[in-house]
C-alpha positions as CSV (number, residue, x, y, z in Angstrom):
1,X,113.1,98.0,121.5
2,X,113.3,101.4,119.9
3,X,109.9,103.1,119.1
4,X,111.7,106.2,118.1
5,X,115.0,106.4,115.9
6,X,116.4,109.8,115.3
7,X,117.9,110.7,112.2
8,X,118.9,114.4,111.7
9,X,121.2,113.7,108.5
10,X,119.1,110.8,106.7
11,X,119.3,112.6,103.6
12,X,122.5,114.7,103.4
13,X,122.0,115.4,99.6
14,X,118.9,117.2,101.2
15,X,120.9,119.0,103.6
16,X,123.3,120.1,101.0
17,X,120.8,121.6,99.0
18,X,119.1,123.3,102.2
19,X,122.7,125.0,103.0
20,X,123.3,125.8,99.1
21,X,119.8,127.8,98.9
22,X,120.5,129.5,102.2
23,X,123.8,131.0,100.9
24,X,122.3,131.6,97.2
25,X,119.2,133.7,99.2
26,X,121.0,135.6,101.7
27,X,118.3,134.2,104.2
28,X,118.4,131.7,107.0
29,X,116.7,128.5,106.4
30,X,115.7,126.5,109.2
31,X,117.6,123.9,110.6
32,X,115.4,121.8,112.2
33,X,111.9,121.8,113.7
34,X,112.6,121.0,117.4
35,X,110.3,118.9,119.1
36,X,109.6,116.6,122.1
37,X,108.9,113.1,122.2
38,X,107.3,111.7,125.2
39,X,105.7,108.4,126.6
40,X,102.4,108.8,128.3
41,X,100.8,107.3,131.4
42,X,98.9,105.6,129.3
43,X,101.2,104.1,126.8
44,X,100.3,106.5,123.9
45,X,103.4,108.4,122.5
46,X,103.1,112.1,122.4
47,X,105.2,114.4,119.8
48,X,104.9,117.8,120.6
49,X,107.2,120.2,117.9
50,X,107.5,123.8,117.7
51,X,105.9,125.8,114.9
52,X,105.4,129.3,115.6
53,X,104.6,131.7,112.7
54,X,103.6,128.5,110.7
55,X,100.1,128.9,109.0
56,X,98.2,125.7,110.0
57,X,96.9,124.8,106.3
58,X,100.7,124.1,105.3
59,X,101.5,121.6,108.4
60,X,101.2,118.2,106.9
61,X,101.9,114.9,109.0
62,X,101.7,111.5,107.0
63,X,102.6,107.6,108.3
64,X,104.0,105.5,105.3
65,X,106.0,102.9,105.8
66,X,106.9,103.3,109.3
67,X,108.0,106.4,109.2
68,X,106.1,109.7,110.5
69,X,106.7,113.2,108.6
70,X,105.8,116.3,109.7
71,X,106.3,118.7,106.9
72,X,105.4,122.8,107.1
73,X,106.4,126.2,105.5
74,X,107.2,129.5,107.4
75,X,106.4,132.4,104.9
76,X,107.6,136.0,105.4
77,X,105.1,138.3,106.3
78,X,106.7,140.9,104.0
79,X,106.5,141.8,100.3
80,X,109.3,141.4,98.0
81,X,108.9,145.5,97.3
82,X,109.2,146.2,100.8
83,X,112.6,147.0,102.7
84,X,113.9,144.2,104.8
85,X,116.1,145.5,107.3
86,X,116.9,142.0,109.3
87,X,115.6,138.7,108.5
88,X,116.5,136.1,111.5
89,X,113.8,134.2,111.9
90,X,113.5,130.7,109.8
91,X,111.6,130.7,106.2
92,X,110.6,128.2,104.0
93,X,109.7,125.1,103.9
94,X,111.3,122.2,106.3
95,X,110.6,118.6,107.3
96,X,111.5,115.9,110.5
97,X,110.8,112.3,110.2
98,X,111.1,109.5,112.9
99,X,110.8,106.2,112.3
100,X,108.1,104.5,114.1
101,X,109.0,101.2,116.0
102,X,106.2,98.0,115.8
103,X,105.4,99.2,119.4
104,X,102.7,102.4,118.2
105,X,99.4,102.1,116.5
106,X,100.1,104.3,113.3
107,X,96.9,103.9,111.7
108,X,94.6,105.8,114.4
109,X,97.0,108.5,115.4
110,X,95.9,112.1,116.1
111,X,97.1,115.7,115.6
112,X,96.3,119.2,116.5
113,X,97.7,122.9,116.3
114,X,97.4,125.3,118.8
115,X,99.6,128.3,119.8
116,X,102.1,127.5,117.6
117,X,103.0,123.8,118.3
118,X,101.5,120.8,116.6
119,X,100.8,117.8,119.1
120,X,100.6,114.1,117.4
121,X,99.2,111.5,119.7
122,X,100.2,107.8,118.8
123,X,98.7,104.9,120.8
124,X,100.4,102.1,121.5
125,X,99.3,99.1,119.9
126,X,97.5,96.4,121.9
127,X,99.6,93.6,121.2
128,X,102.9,96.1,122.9
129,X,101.3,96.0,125.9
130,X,102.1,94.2,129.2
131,X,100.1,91.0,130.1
132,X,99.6,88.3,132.1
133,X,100.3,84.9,131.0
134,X,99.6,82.2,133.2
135,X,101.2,78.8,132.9
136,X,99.3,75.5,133.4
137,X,100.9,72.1,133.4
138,X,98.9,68.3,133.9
139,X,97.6,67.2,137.2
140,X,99.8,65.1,139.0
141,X,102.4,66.8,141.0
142,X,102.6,69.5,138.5
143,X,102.2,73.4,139.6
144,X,101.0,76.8,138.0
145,X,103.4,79.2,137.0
146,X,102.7,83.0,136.7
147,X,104.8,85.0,134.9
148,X,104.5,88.5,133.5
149,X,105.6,89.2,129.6
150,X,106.8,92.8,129.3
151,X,106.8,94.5,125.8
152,X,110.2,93.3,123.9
153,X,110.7,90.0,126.2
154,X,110.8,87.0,124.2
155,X,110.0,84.6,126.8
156,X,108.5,84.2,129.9
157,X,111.2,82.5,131.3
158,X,110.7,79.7,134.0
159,X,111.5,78.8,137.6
160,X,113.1,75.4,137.5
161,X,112.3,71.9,137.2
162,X,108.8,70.6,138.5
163,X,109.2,67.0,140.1
């Protein structure tokens, strides 16, 4: 089961017009927000994406349906009067979205900006987690099976007739 599906070219009419405006402005636009997506020990997933330069009041992350997006704007620090020399680092405004698997508890996930990354914490839901589920048959010759049901398993499975 995936949680995460990447998607870098889900909209390419977007990307066309991000490549068109680069080339109309003389500037470079960004190409992507990199990022890191991680599991932790306790189940939560952890994003962690890179925004330096990005003033925190213009990061935005939303959940609607299924999908996570992290939007943000890089402005220059310069004046349109002023002399620009070079201009290498990204501008403007850019976006990433994943699409969240049924695995995550979207609806109480957390997010915080601090030396230039943004961190979003998602917990895993309680139903994706691993449990026990224990077996019982009639009395009679019967037996109790254990089994384990890991997150994406659709049955327990069995260990053979009882007789």
């Amino acid at each position: 089961m995936s949680v995460f599906r990447f998607e870098p070219f889900h909209d390419p009419a977007r990307e066309l017009d991000r490549l068109m405006s680069m080339a109309a402005s003389g500037t470079r636009a960004p190409l992507a927000m990199p990022l890191d997506v991680y599991r932790g020990e306790d189940g939560s997933y952890h994003i962690e994406a890179d925004l330096p330069g990005v003033d925190p009041v213009s990061i935005e992350v939303t959940v609607d349906s299924g999908a996570l997006t992290i939007q943000a704007e890089r402005t220059p620090p310069y004046r349109e009067s002023q002399q620009v020399i070079v201009a290498e680092r990204s501008q403007g405004s850019f976006a990433r979205r994943l699409s969240l698997g049924e695995g995550v508890d979207s609806q109480n996930l957390t997010a915080d900006y601090a030396d230039g990354v943004l961190h979003v914490t998602i917990p895993a839901s309680p139903r994706s987690q691993p449990r026990r589920v224990e077996i019982t048959h009639a009395t009679g010759g019967s037996r109790t099976i254990s089994s384990t049901v890991e997150q994406g398993d659709a049955s327990a499975g069995s260990t053979g007739d009882a007789g």
